[in-house]
C-alpha positions as CSV (number, residue, x, y, z in Angstrom):
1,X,174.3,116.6,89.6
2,X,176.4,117.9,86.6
3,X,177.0,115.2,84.5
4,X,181.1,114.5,84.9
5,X,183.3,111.3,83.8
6,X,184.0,109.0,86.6
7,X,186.6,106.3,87.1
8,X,183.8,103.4,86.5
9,X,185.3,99.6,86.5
10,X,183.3,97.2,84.5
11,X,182.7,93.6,85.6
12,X,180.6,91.2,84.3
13,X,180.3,87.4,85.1
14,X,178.8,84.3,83.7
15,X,176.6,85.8,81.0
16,X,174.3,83.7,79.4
17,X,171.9,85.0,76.7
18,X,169.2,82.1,74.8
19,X,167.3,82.9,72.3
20,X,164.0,81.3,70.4
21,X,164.6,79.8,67.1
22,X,162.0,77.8,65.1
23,X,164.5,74.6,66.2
24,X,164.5,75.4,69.6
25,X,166.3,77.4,72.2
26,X,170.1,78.3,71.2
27,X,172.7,79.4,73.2
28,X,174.3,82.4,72.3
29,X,176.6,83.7,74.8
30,X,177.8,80.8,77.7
31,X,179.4,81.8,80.8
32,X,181.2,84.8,79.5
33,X,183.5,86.5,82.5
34,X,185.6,89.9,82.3
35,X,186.5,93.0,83.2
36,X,187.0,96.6,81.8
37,X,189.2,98.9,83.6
38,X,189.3,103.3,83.1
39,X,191.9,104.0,80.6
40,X,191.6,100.8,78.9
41,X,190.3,99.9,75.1
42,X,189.1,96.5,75.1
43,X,188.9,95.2,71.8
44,X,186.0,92.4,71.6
45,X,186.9,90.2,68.9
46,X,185.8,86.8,67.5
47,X,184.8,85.2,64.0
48,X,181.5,86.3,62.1
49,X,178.6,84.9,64.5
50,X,180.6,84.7,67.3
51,X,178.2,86.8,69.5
52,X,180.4,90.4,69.9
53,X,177.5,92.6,69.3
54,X,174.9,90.3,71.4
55,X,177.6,90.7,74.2
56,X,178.2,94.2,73.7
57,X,174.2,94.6,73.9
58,X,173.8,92.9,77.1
59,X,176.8,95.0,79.0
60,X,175.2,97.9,78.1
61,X,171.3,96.9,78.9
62,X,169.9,96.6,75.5
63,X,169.0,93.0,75.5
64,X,165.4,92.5,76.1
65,X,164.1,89.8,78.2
66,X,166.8,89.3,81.5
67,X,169.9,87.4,80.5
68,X,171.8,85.7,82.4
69,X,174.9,86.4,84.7
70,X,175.7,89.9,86.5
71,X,177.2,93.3,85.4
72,X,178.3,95.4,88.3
73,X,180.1,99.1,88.0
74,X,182.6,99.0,90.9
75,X,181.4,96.2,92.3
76,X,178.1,97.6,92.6
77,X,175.1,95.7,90.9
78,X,173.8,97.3,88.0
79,X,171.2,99.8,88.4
80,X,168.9,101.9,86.0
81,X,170.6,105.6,87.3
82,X,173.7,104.4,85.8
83,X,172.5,104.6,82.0
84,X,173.2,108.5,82.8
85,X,177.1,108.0,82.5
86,X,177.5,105.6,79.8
87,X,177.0,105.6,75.7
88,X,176.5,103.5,73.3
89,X,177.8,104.2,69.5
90,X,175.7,102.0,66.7
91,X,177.4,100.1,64.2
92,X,175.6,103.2,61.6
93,X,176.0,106.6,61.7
94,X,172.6,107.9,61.5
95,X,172.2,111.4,61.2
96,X,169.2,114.4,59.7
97,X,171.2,115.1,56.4
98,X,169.6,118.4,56.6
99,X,171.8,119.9,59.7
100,X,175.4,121.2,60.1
101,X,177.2,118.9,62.9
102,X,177.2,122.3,65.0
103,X,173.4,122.6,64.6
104,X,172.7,118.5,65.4
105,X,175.3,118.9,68.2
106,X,173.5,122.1,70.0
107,X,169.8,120.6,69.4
108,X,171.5,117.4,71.3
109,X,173.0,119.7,73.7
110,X,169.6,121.2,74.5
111,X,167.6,118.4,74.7
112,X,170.3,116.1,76.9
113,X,172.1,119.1,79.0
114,X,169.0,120.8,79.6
115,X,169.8,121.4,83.2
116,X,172.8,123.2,82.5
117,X,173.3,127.0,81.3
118,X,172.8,127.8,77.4
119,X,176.6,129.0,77.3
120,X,177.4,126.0,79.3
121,X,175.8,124.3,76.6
122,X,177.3,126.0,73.8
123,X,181.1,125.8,75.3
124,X,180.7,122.2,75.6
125,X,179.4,122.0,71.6
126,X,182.7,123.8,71.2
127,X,184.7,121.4,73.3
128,X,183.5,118.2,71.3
129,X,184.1,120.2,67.8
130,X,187.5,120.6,69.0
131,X,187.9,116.8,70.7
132,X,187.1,115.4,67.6
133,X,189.1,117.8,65.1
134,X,185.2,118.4,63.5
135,X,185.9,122.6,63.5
136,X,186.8,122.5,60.1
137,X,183.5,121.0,59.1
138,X,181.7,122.5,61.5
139,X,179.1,124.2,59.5
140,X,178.6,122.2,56.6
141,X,176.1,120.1,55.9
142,X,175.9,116.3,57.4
143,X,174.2,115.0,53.8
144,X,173.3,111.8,53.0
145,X,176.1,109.1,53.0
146,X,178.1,108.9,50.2
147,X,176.5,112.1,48.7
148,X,178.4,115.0,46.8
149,X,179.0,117.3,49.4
150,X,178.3,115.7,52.5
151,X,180.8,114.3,55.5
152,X,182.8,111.3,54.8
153,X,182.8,108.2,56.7
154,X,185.0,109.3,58.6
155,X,184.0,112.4,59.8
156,X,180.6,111.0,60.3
157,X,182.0,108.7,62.5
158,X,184.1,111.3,64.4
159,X,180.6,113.2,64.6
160,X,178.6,110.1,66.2
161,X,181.6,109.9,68.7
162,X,181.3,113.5,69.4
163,X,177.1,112.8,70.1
164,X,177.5,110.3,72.6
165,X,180.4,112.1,74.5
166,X,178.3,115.7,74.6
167,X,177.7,114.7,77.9
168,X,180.2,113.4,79.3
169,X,180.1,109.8,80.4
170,X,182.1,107.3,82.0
171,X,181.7,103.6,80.1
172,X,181.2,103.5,76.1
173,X,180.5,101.0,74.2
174,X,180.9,101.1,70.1
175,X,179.9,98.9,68.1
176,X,182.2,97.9,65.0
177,X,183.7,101.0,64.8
178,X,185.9,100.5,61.4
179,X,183.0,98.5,59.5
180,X,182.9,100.2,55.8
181,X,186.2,102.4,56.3
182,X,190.0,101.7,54.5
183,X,192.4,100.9,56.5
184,X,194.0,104.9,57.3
185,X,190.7,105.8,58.6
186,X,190.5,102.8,60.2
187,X,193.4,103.5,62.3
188,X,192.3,107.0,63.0
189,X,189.1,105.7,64.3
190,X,190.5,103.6,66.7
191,X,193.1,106.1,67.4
192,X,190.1,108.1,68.3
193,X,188.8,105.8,70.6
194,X,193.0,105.3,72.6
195,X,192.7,108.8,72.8
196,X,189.5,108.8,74.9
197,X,189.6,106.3,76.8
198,X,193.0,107.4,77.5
199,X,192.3,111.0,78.0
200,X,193.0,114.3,75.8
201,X,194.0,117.8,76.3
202,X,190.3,118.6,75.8
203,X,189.3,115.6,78.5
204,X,192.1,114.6,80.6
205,X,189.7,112.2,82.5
206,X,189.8,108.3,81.3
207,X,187.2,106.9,80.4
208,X,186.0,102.9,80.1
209,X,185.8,101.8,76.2
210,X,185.0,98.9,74.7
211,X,184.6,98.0,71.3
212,X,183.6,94.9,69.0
213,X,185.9,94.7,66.4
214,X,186.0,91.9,63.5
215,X,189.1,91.7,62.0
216,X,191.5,94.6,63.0
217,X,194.8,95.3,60.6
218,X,197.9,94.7,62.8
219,X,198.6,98.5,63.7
220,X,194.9,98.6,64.6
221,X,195.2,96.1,66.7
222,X,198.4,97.1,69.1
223,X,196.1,100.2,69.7
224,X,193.9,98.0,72.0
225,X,195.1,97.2,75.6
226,X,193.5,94.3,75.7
227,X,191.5,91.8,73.8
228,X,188.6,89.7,74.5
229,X,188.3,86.7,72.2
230,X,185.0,85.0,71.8
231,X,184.3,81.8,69.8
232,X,180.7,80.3,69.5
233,X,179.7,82.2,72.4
234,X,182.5,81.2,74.9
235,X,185.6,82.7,75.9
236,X,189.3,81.6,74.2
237,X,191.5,84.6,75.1
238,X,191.2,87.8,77.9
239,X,194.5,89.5,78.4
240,X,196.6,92.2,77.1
241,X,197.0,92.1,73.4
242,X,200.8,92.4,73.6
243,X,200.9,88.8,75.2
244,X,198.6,87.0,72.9
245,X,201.2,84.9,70.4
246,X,202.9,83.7,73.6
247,X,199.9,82.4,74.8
248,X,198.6,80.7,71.7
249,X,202.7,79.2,71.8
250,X,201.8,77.7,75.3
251,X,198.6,76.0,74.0
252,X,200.9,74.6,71.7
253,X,199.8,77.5,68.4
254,X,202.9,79.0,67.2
255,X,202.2,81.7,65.4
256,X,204.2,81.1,61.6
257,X,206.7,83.7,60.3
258,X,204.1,83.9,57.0
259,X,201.0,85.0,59.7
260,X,200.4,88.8,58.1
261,X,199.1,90.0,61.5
262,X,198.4,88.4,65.0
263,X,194.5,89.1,64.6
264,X,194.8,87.5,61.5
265,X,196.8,84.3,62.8
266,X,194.4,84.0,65.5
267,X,191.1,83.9,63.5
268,X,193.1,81.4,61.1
269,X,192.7,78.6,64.4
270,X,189.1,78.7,64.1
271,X,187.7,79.7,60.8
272,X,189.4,77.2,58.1
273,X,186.8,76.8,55.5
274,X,188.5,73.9,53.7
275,X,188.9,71.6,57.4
276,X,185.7,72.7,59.0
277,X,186.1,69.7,61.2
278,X,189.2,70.4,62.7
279,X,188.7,74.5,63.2
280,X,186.0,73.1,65.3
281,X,187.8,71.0,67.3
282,X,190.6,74.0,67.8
283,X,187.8,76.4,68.7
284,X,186.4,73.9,71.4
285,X,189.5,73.4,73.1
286,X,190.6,76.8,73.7
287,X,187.6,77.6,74.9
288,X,188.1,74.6,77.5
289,X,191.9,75.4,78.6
290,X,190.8,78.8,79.0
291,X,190.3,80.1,82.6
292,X,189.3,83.2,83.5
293,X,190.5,84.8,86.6
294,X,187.6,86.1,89.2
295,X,189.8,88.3,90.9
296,X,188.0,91.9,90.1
297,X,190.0,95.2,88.4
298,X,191.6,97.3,90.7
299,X,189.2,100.6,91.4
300,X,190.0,103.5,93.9
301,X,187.4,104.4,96.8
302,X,187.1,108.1,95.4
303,X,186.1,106.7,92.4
304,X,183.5,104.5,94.5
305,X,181.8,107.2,96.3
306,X,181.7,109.8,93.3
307,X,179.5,106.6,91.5
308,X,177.6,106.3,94.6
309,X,176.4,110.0,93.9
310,X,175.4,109.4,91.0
311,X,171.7,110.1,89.9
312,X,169.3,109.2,87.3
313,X,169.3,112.0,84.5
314,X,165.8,113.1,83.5
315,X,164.5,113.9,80.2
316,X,163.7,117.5,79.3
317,X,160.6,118.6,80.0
318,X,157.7,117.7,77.5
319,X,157.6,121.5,77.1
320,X,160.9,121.7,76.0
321,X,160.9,118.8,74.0
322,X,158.4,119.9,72.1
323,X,160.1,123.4,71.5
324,X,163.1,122.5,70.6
325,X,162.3,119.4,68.1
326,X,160.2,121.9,66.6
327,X,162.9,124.2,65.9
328,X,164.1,121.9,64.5
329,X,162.0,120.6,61.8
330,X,161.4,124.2,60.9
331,X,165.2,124.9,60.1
332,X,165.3,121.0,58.1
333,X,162.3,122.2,55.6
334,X,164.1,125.6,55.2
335,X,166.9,123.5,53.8
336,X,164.5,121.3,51.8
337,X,162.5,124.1,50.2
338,X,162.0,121.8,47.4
339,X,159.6,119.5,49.1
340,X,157.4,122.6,50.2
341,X,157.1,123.7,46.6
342,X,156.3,120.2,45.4
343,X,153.1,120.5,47.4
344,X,151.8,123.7,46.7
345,X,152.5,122.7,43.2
346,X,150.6,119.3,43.4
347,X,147.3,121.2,44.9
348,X,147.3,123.9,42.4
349,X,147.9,121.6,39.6
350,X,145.1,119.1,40.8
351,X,142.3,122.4,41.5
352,X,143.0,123.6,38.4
353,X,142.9,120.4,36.5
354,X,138.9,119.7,38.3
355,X,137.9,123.1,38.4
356,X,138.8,123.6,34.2
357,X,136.9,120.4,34.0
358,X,133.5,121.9,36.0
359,X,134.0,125.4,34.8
360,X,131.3,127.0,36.2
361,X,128.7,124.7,35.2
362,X,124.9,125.9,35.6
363,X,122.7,124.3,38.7
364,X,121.1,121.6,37.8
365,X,120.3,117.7,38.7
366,X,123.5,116.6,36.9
367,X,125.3,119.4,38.4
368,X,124.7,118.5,41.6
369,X,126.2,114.9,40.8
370,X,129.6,116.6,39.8
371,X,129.6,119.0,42.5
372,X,129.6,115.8,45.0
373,X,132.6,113.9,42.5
374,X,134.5,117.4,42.9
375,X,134.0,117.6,46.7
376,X,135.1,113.9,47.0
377,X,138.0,114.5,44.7
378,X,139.4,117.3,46.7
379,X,139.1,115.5,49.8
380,X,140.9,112.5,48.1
381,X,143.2,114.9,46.9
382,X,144.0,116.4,50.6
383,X,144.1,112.6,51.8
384,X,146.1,110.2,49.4
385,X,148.5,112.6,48.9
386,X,149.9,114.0,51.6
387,X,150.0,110.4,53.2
388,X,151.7,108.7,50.3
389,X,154.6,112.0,51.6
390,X,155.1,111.2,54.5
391,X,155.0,107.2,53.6
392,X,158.4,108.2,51.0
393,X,160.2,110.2,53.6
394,X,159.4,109.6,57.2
395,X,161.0,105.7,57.4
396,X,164.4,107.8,56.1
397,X,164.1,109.8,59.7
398,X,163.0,107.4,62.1
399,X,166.4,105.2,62.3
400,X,167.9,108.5,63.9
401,X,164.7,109.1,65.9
402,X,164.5,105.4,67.5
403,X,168.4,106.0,67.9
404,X,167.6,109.5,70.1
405,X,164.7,108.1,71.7
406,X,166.5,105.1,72.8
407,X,169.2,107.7,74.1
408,X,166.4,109.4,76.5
409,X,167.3,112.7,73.9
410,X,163.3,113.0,73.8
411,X,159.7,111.1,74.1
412,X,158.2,109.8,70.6
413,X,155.3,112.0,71.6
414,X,157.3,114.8,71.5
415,X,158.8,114.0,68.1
416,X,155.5,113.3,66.3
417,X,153.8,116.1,68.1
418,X,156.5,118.3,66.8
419,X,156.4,117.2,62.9
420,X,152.6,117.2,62.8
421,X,152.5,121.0,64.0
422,X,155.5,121.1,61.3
423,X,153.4,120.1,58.7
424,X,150.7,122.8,59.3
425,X,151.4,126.2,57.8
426,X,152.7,124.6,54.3
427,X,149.3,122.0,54.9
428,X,147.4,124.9,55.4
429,X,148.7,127.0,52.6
430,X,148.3,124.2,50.2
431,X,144.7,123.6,51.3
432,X,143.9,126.9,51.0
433,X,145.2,127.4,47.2
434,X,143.7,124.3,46.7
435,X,140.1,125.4,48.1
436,X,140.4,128.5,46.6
437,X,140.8,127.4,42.8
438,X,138.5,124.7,43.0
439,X,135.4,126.5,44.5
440,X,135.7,129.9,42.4
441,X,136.7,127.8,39.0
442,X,133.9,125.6,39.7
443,X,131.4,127.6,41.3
444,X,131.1,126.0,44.5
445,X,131.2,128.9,46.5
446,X,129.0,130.9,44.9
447,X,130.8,133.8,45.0
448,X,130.7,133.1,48.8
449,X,133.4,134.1,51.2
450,X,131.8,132.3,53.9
451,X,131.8,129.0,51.8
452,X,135.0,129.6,50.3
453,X,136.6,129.5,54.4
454,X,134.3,126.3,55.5
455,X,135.8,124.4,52.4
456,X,138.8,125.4,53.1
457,X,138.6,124.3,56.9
458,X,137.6,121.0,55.5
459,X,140.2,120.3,53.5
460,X,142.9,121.4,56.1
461,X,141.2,119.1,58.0
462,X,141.1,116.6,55.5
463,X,144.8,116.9,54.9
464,X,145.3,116.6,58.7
465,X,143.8,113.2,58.5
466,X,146.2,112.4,55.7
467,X,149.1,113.3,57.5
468,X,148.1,111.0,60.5
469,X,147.3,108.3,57.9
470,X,151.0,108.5,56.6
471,X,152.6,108.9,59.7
472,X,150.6,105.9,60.8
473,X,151.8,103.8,57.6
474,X,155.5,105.3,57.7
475,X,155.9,103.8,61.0
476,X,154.2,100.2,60.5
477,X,156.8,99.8,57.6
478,X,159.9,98.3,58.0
479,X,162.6,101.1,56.8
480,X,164.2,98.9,53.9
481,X,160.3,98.2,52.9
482,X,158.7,101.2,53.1
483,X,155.7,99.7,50.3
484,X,154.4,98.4,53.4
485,X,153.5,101.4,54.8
486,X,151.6,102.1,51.4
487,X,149.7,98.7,51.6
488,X,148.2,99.9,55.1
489,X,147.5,103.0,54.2
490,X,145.7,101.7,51.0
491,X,143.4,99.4,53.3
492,X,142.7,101.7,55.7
493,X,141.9,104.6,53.7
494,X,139.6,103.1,50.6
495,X,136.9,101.3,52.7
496,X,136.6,104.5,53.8
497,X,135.6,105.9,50.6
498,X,133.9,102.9,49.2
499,X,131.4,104.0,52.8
500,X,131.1,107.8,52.5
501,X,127.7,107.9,50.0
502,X,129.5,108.6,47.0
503,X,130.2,105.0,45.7
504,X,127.3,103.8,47.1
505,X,124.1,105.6,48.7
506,X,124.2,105.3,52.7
507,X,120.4,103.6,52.8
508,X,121.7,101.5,50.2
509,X,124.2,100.0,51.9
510,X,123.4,96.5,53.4
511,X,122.8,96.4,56.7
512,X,126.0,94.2,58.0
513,X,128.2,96.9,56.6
514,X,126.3,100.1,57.8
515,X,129.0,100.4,60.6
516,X,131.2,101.1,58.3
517,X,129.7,104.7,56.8
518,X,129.5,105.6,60.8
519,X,133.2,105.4,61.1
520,X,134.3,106.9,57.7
521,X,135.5,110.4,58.0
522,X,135.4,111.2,54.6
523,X,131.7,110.6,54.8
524,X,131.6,113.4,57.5
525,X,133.5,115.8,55.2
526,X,131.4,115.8,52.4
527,X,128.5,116.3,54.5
528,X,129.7,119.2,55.6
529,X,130.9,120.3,52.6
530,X,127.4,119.5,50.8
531,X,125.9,121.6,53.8
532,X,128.0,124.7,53.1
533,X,126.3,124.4,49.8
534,X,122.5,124.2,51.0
535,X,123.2,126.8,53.7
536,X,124.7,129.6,51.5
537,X,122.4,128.8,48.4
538,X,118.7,130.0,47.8
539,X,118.4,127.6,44.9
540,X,117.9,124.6,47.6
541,X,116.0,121.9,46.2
542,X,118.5,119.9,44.4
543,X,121.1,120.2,47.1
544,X,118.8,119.0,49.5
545,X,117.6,116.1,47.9
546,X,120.8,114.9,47.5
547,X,122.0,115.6,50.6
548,X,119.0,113.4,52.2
549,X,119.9,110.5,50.3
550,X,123.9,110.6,51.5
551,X,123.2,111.2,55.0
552,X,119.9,108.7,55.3
């Protein structure tokens, strides 16, 4: 089914949501009851703590564990299909710097329309550009925020607006929509928001929207058609915004001619930082004289049977997937062509540093001592590296990735499956240079070009290893600790070398530890490197010997 808005009325009743603190259980939302109609902006407001976003999360399924109370869509239970026709805007606008909004907006296209026609695709890329008045930056670059050149705020905003609508949906739910902007772009965020759930030129069909908002200016405020006003977890206020001061006049609140703004007059009642006390008591009795009314929105019966029809919309195929986040990642490191220079630099650099140091030394006993530190180098070299790389720029990606994942956009199979085979030709390249300058400058290949292409296999391989390693470490560490992710790589990577012969002799090697040279790959490489050497040398004797004592 092609994915189209429909009329969807949002109900939920009696939500409750606990959660595990080290003093015990604490309620964060109690008995919250409410309704969201097509063509309205409901604006959930409250003080800081208040439990917006907790509430906002549980509408739109992203609490874990199973909280309490319903959700229905048109009086209809909720059901898994229906994540196909609503979005959900984060609080951050998370982005690849390295991509025009056109280019993030077709890759999106591809991945989440995949069942429709690549023009279809493209006209609807157009469409959104054109929705969100983004044509004029169309084909620059997103950059990082607050960077020389890149999108504003506000146009990042307008851009993560335009990502959630590509396909369509009914229901949206943004979260904190005007956090970090002044107060013009403010209002032409939420402006942004009337207008869609309202209906456009562009998309004449409303749409359900609901937004957490903190402390919205007064203009910013009259934009919402209603306001749902949370305290401590509990309900104080559901209604249209244009009859709140009378209402807080009947409960006996009048709102003072010195109030600079209704939102403003209302958080007054229960945040008062010098009479804690008594903004207590005011918050728990207007949660008390407050009554919410069970009788459900009004909905049509076309609007019924067209959500009826609706069907759970598949991922792309792994296939696909795969194809098109590769695409990707090749046209981000065209853009970055500094990082690919950086690493062909660091392997020539490190070659030619070893290989000036073992300048074709003559075979001997002590030879064959630096000939296995060399080998171990360059496998260190293909390692530490290229893991430490991925440990300083992967946790910048994966907010966006765990974002699109979370979306259905694509598998995290699919995305890692698509940066490793990313990472190859410049890996390879690398290696290469890198095996290249340090057998010929030290002699390790003899002259060899058979030797010269098994120690270059091994060191792609080695580098392979790496790049698992730091993509391993990149993810274990949180994003704003990304040292972490250097820690585990550090402990998984040098008991590994402390086990592969070279610090200590394999037969040497008490007993209790011996399991650990069986898994250390690094071992493995230098055999086979050391073997190369035997294989593709007359002059054996030396070799050999050594190569007993590693692998004994």
């Amino acid at each position: 089914m092609k994915s189209e808005s429909i009329p969807v009325t949002l109900e939920w009743r009696s939500i409750e949501l606990n959660v595990q603190t080290a003093a015990g259980p604490k309620a964060i939302l109690r008995g919250l009851t409410g309704h969201a109609s097509p063509g309205d902006l409901v604006g959930i407001m409250g003080p800081s703590g208040a439990g917006k976003t907790s509430l906002l999360n549980v509408l739109a399924q992203r609490t874990p564990g199973a909280p309490g109370g319903q959700v229905l869509l048109n009086g209809e239970p909720w059901r898994e299909k229906y994540l196909s026709i609503l979005a959900y805007m984060p609080q951050d606008e998370m982005f690849l710097a390295e991509l025009t909004p056109r280019e993030h907006l077709t890759f999106m296209a591809q991945l989440r329309m995949h069942g429709r026609e690549p023009a279809e695709q493209a006209q609807r890329v157009e469409q959104v550009l054109r929705e969100m008045k983004l044509t004029g930056v169309a084909n620059s670059l997103i950059g990082a925020p607050q960077a020389d050149g890149s999108l504003s705020r506000n146009e990042r905003k307008r851009l993560n607006f335009a990502t959630e609508t590509l396909t369509e949906p009914s229901l949206l739910y943004v979260d904190e929509p005007t956090t970090g902007l002044d107060s013009v772009m403010a209002k032409n965020v939420v402006e942004q928001l009337k207008l869609m759930a309202s209906g456009s030129t562009e998309h004449p069909a409303k749409r359900t929207v609901i937004a957490t908002i903190h402390q919205p200016s007064a203009e910013i405020f009259k934009l919402f058609d209603k306001l749902y006003f949370i305290v401590d977890g509990r309900l104080a206020y559901f209604g249209p915004t244009a009859a709140v001061p009378a209402y807080f006049s009947a409960m006996g609140y009048d709102m003072p001619p010195t109030a600079a703004s209704v939102p403003d007059f209302v958080m007054e009642l229960c945040v008062d930082p010098s009479h804690r006390s008594a903004a207590a008591v005011r918050r728990k009795e207007l949660c008390e004289k407050f009554t919410t009314a069970e009788v459900p929105a009004p909905r049509s019966a076309a609007s019924d049977a067209a959500l009826a029809q609706v069907n759970a919309v598949a991922a792309a195929p792994a296939s696909t997937q795969f194809g098109i986040l590769v695409a990707r990642d090749l046209l981000m490191r065209r853009r970055t062509p500094i990082l690919t220079k950086a690493i062909i630099a660091r392997n020539v650099v490190l070659a030619t540093l070893l290989g000036l140091v073992l300048l074709r030394l003559d075979m001997s006993q002590t030879y064959v001592y630096s000939l296995t530190g060399s080998i171990f180098f360059g496998v260190a070299s293909c390692v530490m590296p290229t893991a430490i790389g991925h440990i300083s720029t992967l946790p910048f990606q994966l907010p966006v990735v765990i974002r699109e994942v979370r979306a259905n956009s694509y598998s995290v199979k699919a995305y890692f499956a698509a940066k490793f085979l990313g990472d190859i030709p410049v890996d390879f390249i690398g290696c290469t240079l890198f095996a290249t300058l340090l057998n010929f400058l030290t002699g390790m290949a003899h002259d060899d070009p058979v030797v010269w292409l098994k120690c270059v296999g091994i060191f792609f391989c080695a580098t392979l290893i790496g790049n698992a390693i730091g993509q391993w470490g990149a993810i274990v560490a949180p994003s704003d600790a990304p040292f972490v992710g250097l820690i585990f790589v550090l402990l998984l990577v040098i008991p590994q070398f402390l086990f592969c012969g070279v610090m200590i002799l394999i037969d040497q090697i008490p007993v209790w530890w011996r399991w650990m040279a069986e898994v250390s790959v690094f071992r493995y490489f230098l055999e086979l490197a050391m073997s190369a050497q035997v294989i593709c040398r007359s002059r054996r004797s030396h070799l050999s010997f050594y190569l007993f004592s590693l692998s004994a």
